[in-house]
N, CA, C and O atoms as a Tinker XYZ file with bonds, in Angstrom:
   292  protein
     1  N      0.821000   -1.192000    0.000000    73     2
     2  CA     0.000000    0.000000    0.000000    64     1     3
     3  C      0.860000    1.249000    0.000000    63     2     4     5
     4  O      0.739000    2.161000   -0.818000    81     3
     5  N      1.538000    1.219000    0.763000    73     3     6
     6  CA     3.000000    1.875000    1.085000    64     5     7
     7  C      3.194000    2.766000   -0.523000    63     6     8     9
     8  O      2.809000    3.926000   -0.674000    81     7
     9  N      3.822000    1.988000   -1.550000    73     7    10
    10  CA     3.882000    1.885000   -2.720000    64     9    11
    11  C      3.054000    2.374000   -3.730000    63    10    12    13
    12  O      3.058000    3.455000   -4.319000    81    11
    13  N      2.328000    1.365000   -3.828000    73    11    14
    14  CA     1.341000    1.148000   -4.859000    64    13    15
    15  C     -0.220000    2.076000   -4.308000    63    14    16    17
    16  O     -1.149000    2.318000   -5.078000    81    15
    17  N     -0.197000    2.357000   -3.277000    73    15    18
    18  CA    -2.117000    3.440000   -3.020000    64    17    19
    19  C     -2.945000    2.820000   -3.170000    63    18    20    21
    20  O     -4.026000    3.296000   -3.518000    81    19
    21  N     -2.732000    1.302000   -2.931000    73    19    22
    22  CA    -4.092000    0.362000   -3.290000    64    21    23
    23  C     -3.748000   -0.550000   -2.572000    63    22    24    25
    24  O     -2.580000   -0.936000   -2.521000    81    23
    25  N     -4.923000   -1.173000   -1.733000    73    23    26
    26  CA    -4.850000   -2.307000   -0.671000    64    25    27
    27  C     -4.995000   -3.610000   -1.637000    63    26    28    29
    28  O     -5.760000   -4.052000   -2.494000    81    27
    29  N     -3.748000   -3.961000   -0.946000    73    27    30
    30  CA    -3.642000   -5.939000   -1.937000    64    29    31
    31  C     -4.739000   -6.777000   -1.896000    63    30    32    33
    32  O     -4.932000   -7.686000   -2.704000    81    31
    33  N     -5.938000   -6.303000   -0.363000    73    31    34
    34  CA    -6.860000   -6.933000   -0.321000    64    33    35
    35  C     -8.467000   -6.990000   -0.836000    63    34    36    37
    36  O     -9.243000   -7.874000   -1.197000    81    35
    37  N     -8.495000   -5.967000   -0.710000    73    35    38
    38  CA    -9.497000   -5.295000   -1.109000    64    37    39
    39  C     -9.472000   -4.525000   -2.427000    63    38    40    41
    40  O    -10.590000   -4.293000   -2.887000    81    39
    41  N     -8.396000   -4.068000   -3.151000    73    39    42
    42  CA    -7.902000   -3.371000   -4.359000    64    41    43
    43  C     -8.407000   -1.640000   -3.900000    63    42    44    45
    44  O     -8.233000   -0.642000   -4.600000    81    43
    45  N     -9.114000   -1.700000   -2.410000    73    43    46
    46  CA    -9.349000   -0.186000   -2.426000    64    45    47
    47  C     -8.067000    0.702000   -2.196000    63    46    48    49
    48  O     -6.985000    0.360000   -1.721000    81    47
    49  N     -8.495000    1.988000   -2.679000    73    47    50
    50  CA    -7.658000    2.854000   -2.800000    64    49    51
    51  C     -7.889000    3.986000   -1.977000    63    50    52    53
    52  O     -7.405000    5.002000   -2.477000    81    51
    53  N     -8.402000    4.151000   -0.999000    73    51    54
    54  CA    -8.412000    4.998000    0.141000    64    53    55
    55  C     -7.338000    4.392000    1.372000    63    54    56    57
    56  O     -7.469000    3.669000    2.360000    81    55
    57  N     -6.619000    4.860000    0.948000    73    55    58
    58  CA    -5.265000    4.862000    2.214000    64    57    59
    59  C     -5.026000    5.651000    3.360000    63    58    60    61
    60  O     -5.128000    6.823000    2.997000    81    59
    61  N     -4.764000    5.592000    4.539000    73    59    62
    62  CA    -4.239000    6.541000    5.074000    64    61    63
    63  C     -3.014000    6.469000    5.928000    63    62    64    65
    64  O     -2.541000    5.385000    6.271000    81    63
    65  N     -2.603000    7.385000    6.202000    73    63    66
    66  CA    -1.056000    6.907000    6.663000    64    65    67
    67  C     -0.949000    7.436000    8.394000    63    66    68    69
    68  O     -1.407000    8.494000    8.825000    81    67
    69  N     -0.340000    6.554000    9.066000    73    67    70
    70  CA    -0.439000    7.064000   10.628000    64    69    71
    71  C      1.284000    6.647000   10.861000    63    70    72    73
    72  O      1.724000    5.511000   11.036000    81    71
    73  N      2.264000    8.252000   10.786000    73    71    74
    74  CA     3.458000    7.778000   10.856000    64    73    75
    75  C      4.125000    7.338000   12.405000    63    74    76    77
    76  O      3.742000    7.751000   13.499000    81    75
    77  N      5.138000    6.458000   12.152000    73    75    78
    78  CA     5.737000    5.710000   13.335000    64    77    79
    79  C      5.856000    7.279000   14.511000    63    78    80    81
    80  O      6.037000    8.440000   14.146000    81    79
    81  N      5.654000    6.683000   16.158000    73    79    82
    82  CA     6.469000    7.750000   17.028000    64    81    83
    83  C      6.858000    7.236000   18.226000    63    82    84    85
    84  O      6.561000    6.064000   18.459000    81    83
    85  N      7.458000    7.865000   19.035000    73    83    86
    86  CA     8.086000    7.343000   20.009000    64    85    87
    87  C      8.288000    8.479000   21.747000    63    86    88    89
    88  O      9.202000    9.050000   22.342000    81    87
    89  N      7.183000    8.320000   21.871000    73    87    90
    90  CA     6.683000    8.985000   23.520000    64    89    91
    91  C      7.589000    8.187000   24.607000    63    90    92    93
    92  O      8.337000    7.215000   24.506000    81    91
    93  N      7.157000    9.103000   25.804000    73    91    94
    94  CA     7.873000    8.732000   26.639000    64    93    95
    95  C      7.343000    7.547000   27.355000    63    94    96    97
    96  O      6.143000    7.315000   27.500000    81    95
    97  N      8.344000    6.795000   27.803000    73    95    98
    98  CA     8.487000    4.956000   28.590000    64    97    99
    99  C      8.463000    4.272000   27.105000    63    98   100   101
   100  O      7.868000    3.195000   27.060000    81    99
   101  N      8.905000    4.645000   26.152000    73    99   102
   102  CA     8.330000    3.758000   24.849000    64   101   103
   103  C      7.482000    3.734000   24.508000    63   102   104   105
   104  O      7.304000    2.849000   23.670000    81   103
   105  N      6.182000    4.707000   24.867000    73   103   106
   106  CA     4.946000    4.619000   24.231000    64   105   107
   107  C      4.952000    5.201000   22.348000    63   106   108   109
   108  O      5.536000    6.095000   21.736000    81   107
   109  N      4.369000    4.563000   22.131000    73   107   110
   110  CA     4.025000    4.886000   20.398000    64   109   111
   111  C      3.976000    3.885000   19.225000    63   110   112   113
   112  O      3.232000    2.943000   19.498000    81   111
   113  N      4.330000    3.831000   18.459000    73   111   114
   114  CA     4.714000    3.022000   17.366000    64   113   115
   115  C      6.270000    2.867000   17.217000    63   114   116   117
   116  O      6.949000    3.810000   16.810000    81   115
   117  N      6.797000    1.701000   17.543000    73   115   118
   118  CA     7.618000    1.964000   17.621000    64   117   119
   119  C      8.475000    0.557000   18.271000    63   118   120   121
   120  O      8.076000   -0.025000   19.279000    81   119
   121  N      9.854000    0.095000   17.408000    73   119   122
   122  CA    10.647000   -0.861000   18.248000    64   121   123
   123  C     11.676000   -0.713000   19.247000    63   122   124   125
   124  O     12.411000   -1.659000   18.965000    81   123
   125  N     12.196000   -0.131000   20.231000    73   123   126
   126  CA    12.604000   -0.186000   21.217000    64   125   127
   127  C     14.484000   -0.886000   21.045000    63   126   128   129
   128  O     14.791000   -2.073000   21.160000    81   127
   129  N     15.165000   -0.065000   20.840000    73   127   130
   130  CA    16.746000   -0.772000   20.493000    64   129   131
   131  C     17.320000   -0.435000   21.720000    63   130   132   133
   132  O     18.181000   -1.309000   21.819000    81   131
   133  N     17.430000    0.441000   22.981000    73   131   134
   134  CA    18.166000    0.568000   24.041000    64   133   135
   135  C     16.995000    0.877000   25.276000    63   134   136   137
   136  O     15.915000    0.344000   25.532000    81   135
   137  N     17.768000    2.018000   25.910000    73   135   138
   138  CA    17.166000    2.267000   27.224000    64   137   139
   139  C     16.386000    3.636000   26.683000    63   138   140   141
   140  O     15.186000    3.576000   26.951000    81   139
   141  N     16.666000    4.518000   26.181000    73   139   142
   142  CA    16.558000    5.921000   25.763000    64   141   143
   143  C     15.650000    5.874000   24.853000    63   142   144   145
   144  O     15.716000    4.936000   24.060000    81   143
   145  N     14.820000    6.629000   24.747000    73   143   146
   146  CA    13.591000    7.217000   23.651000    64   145   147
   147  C     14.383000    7.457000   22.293000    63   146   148   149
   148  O     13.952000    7.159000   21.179000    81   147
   149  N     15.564000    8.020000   22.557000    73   147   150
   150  CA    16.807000    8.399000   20.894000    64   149   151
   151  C     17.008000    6.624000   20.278000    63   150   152   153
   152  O     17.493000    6.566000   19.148000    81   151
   153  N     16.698000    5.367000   20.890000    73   151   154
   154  CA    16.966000    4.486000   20.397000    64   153   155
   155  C     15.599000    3.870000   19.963000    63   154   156   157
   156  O     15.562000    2.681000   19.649000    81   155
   157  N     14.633000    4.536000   19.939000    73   155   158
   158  CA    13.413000    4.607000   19.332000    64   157   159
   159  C     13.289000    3.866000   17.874000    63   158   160   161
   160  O     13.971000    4.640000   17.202000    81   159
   161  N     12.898000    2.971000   17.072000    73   159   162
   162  CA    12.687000    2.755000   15.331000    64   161   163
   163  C     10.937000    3.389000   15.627000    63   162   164   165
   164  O     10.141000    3.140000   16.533000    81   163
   165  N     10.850000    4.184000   14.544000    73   163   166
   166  CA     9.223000    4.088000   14.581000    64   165   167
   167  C      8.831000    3.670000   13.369000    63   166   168   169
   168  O      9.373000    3.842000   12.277000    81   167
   169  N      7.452000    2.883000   13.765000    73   167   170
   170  CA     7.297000    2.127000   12.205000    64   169   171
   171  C      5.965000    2.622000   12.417000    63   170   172   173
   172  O      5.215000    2.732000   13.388000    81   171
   173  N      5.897000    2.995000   10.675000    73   171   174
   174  CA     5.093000    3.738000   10.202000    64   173   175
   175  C      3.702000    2.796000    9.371000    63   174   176   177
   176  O      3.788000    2.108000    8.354000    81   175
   177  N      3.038000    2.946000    9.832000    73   175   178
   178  CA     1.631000    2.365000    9.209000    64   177   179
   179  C      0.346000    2.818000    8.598000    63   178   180   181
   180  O     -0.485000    3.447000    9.252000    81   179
   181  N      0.124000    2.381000    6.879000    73   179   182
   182  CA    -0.988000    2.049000    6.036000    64   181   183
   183  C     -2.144000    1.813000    6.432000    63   182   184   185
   184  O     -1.818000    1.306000    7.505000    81   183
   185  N     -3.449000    1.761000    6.435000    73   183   186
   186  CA    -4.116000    1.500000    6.251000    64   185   187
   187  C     -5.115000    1.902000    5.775000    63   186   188   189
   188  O     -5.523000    3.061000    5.699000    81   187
   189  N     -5.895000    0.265000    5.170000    73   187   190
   190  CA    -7.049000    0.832000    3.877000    64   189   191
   191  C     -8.274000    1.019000    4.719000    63   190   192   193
   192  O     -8.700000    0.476000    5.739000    81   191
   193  N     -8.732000    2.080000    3.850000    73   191   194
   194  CA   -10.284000    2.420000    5.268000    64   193   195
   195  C    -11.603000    1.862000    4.766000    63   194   196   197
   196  O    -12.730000    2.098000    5.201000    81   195
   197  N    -11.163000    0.917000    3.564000    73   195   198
   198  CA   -12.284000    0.499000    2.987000    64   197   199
   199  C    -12.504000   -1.202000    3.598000    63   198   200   201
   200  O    -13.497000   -1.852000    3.270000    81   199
   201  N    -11.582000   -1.681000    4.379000    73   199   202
   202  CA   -11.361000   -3.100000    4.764000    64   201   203
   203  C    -10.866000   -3.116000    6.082000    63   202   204   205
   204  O    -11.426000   -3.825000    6.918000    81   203
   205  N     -9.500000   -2.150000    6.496000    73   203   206
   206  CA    -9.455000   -2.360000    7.917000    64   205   207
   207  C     -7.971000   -2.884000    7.494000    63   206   208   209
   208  O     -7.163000   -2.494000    8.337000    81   207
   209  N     -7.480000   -3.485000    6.674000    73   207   210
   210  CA    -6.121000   -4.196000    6.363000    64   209   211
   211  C     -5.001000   -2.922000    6.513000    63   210   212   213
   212  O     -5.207000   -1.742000    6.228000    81   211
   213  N     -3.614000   -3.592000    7.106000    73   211   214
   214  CA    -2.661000   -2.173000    7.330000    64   213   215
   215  C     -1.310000   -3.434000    7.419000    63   214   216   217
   216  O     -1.262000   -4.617000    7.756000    81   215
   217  N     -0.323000   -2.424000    6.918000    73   215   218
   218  CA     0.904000   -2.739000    6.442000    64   217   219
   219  C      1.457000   -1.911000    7.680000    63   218   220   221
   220  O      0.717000   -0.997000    8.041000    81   219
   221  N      2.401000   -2.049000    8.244000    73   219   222
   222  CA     3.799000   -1.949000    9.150000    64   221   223
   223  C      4.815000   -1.325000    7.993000    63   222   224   225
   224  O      4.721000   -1.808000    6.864000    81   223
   225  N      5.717000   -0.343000    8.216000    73   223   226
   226  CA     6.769000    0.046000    7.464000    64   225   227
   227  C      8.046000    0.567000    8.420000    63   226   228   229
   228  O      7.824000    1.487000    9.206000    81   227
   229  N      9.366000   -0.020000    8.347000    73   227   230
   230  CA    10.300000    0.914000    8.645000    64   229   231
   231  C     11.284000    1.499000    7.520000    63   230   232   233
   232  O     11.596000    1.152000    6.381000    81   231
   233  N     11.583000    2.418000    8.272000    73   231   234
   234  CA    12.481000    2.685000    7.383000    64   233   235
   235  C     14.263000    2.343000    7.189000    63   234   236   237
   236  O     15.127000    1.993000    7.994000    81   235
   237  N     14.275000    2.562000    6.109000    73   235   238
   238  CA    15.430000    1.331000    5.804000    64   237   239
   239  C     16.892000    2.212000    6.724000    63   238   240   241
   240  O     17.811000    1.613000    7.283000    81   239
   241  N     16.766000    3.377000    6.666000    73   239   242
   242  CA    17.819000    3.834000    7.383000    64   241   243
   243  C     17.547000    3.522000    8.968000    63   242   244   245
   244  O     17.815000    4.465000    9.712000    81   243
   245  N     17.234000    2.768000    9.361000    73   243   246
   246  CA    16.872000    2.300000   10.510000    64   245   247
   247  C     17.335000    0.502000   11.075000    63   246   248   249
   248  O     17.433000   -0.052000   12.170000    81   247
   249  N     17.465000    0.205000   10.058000    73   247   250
   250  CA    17.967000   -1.187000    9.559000    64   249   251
   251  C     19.117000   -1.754000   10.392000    63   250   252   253
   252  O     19.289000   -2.962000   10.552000    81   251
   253  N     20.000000   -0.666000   10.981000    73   251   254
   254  CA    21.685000   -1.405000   10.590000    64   253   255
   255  C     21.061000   -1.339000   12.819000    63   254   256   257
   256  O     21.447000   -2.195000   13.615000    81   255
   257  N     20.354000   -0.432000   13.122000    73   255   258
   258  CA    20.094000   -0.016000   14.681000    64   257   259
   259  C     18.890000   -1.658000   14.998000    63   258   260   261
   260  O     18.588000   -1.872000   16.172000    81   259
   261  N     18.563000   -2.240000   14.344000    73   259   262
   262  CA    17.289000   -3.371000   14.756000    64   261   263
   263  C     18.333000   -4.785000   14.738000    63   262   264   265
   264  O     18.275000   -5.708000   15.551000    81   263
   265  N     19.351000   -4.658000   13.500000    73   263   266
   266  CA    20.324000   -5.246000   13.073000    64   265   267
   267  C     21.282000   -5.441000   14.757000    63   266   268   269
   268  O     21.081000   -6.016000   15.827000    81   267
   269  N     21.862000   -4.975000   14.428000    73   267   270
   270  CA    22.424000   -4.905000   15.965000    64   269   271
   271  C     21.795000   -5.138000   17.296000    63   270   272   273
   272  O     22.510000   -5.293000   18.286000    81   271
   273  N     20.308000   -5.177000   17.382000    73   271   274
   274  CA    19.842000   -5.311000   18.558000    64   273   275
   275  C     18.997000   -6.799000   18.629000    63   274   276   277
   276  O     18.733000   -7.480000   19.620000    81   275
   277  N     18.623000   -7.073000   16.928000    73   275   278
   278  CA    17.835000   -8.765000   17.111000    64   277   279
   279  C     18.821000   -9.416000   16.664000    63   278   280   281
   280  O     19.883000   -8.854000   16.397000    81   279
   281  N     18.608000  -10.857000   16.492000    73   279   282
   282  CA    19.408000  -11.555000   15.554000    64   281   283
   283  C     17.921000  -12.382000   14.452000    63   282   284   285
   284  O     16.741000  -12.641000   14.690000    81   283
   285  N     18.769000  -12.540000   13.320000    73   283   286
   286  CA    17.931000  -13.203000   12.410000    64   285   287
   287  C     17.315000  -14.219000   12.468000    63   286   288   289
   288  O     17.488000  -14.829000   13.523000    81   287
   289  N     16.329000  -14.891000   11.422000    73   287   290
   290  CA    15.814000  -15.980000   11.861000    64   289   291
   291  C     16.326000  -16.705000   10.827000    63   290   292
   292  O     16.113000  -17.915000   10.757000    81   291
């Protein structure tokens, strides 16, 4: 949706976007890499308002900080 402005599920095209944030104790959208709110990822989320379906997004400059803190599967 992210992308393309059209839900994969529904093919609707009413999107809206609710970007990632990061409040205090960790409240928000958002993955958590240290102790500090500055180690914040916020992931940013899609959704179609015609179905209810929503996509998760981070951003890629954010990558190398999640990298370092999970390990892969």
């Amino acid at each position: 949706m992210k992308n393309t402005k059209k839900c994969p599920k529904c093919g609707g095209s009413e999107i809206i976007f609710v970007p990632g944030s990061a409040g205090v104790y960790g409240t928000g959208n958002n993955i958590m890499t240290g102790h500090t709110i500055m180690s914040a990822v916020p992931i940013d989320r899609y959704i179609c308002t015609a179905c209810g379906f929503s996509e998760e997004w981070i951003d890629l400059d954010n990558m190398d900080k999640l990298k370092k803190k999970y390990d892969e599967i």
